[in-house]
N, CA, C and O of each residue as an XYZ file, in Angstrom:
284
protein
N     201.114    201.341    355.221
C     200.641    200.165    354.517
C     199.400    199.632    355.250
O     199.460    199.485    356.471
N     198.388    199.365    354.639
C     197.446    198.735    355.004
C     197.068    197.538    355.169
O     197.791    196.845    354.454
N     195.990    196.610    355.973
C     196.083    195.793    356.475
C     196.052    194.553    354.966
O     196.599    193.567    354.471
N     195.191    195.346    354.842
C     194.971    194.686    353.356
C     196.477    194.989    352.332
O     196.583    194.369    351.273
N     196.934    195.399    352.513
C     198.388    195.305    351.544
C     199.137    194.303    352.364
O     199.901    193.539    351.774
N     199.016    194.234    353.509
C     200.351    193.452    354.396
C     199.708    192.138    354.046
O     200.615    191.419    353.626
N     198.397    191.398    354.020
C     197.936    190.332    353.815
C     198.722    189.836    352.521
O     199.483    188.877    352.386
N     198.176    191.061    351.369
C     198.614    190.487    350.064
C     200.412    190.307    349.968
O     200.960    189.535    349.180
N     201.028    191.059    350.797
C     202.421    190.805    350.516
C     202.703    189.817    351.078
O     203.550    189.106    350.537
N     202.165    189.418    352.260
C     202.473    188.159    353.134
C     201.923    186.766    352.499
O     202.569    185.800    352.906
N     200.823    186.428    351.546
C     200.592    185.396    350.954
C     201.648    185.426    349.469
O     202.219    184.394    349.115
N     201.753    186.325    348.938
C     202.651    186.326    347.869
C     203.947    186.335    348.217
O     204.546    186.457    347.148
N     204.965    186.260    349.352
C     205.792    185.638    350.131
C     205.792    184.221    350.250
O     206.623    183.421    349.820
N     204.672    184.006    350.937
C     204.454    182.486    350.966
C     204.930    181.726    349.701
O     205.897    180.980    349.547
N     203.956    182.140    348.833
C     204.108    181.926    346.860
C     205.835    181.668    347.202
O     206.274    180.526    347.329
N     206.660    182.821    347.317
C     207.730    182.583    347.111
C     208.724    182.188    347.613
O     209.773    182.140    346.969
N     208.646    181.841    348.779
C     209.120    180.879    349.408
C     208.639    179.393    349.173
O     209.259    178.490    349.733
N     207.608    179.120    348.406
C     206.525    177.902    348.027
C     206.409    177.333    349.390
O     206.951    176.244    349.577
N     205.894    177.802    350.195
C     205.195    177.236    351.070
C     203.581    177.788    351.613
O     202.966    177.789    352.680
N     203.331    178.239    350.203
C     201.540    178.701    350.139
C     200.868    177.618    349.794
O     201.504    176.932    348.994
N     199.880    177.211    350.067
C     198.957    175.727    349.757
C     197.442    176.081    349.860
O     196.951    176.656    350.831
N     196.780    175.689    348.794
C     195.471    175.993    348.736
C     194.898    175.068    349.863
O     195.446    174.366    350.712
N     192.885    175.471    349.387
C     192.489    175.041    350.577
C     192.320    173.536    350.552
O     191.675    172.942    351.416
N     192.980    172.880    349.431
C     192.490    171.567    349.094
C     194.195    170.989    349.507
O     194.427    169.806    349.257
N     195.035    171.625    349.966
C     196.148    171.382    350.968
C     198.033    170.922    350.140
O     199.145    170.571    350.533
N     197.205    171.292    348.640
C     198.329    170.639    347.385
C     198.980    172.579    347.777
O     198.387    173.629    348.028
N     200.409    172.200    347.637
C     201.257    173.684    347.046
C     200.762    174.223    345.543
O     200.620    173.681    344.447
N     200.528    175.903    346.192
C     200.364    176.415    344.880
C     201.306    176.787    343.717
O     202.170    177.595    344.057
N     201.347    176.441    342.576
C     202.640    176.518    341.955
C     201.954    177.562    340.584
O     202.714    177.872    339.667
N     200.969    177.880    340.576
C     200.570    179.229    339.834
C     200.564    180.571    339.873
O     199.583    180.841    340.566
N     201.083    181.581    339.536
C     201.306    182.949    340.038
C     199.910    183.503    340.242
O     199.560    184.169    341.216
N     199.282    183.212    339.387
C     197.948    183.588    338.778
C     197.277    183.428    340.427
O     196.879    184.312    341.186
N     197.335    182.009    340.600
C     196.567    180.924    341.880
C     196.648    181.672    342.766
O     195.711    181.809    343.553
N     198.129    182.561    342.909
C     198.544    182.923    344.382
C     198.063    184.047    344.588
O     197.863    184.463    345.729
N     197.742    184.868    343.291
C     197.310    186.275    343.609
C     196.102    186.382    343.677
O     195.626    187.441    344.087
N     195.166    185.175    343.243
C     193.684    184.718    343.497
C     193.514    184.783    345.131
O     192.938    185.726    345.674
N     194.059    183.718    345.829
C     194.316    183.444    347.310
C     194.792    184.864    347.699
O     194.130    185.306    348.638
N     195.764    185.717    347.243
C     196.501    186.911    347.912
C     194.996    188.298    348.036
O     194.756    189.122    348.919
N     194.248    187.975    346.651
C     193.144    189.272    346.960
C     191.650    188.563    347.451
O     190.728    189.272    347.855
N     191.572    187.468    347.383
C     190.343    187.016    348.142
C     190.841    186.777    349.763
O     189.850    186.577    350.466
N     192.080    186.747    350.509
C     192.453    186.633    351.793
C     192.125    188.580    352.050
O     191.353    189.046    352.889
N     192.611    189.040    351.480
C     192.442    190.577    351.716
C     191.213    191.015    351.063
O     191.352    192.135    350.570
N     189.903    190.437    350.872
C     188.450    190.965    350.919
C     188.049    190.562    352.005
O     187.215    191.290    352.545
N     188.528    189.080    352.865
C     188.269    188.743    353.741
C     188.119    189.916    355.011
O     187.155    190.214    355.716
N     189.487    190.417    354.960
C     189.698    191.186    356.223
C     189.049    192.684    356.012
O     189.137    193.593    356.837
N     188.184    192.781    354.364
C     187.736    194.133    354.394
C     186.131    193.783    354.194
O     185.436    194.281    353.308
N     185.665    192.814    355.204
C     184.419    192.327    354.884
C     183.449    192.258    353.902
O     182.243    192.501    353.938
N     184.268    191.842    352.920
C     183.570    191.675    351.347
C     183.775    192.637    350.578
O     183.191    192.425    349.515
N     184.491    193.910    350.580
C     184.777    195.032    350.161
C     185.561    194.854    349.057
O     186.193    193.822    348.828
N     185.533    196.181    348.114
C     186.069    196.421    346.667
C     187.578    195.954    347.000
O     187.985    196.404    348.071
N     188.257    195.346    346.473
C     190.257    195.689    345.961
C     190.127    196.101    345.003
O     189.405    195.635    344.121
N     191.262    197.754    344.898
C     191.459    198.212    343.918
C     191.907    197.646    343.338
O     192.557    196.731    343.843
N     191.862    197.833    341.471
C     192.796    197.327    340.429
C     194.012    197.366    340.367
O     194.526    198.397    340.800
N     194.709    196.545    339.948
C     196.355    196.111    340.212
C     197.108    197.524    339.120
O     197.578    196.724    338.312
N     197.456    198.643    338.649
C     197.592    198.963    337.631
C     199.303    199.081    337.079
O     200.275    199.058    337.835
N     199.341    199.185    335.850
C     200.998    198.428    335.274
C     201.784    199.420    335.193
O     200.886    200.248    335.341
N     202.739    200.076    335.078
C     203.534    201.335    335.442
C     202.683    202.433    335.085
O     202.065    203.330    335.659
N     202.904    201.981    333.805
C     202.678    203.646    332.531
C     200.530    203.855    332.981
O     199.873    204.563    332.217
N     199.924    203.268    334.013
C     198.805    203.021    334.355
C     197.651    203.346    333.391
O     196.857    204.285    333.442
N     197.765    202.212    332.383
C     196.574    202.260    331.066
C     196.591    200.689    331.356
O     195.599    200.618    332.082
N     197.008    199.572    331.272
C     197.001    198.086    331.577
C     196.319    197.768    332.850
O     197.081    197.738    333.816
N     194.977    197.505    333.109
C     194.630    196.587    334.280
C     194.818    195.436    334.552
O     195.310    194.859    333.582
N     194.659    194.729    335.485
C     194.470    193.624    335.796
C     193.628    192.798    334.930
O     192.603    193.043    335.567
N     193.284    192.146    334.150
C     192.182    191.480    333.477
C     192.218    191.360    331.784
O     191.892    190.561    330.906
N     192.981    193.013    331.960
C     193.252    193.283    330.639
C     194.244    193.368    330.032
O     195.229    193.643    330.718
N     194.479    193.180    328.474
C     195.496    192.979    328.111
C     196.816    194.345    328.253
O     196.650    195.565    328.234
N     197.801    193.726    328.360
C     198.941    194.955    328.304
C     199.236    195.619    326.834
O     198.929    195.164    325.732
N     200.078    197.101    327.226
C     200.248    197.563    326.075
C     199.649    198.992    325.645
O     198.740    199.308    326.413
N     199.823    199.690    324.916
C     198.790    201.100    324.632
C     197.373    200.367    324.353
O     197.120    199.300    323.793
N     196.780    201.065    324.784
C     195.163    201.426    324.849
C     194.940    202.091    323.515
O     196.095    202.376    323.199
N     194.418    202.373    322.860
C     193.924    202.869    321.738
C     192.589    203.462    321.459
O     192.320    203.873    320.331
């Protein structure tokens, strides 16, 4: 596992334990929020570098995009 995976599992922990808090110091209570904070903490540590796309089992669904067959 990479450093950058252990970041993202360790802030999305946080998420679920709810004791993740943005930088404006309120708890984050958005999944969305946390995985924002979870891949911008892990560009951090890859000095501005690409994160791959999140992809959904059957791997045709990205991140961004809607789920479901592709067509």
């Amino acid at each position: 596992m990479s450093k950058k995976e252990k970041k993202i599992k360790k802030v999305m922990g946080e998420f679920k334990d709810k004791t993740l808090k943005s930088s404006s110091g309120k708890k984050v209570a958005d999944r969305n929020q946390a995985m924002a904070i979870a891949f911008s903490e892990a560009k951090k540590l890859n000095h501005g570098g690409k994160i791959k796309a999140a992809k959904c089992r059957n791997g045709l669904a990205r991140r961004g995009k809607t789920r479901g067959i592709v067509t």
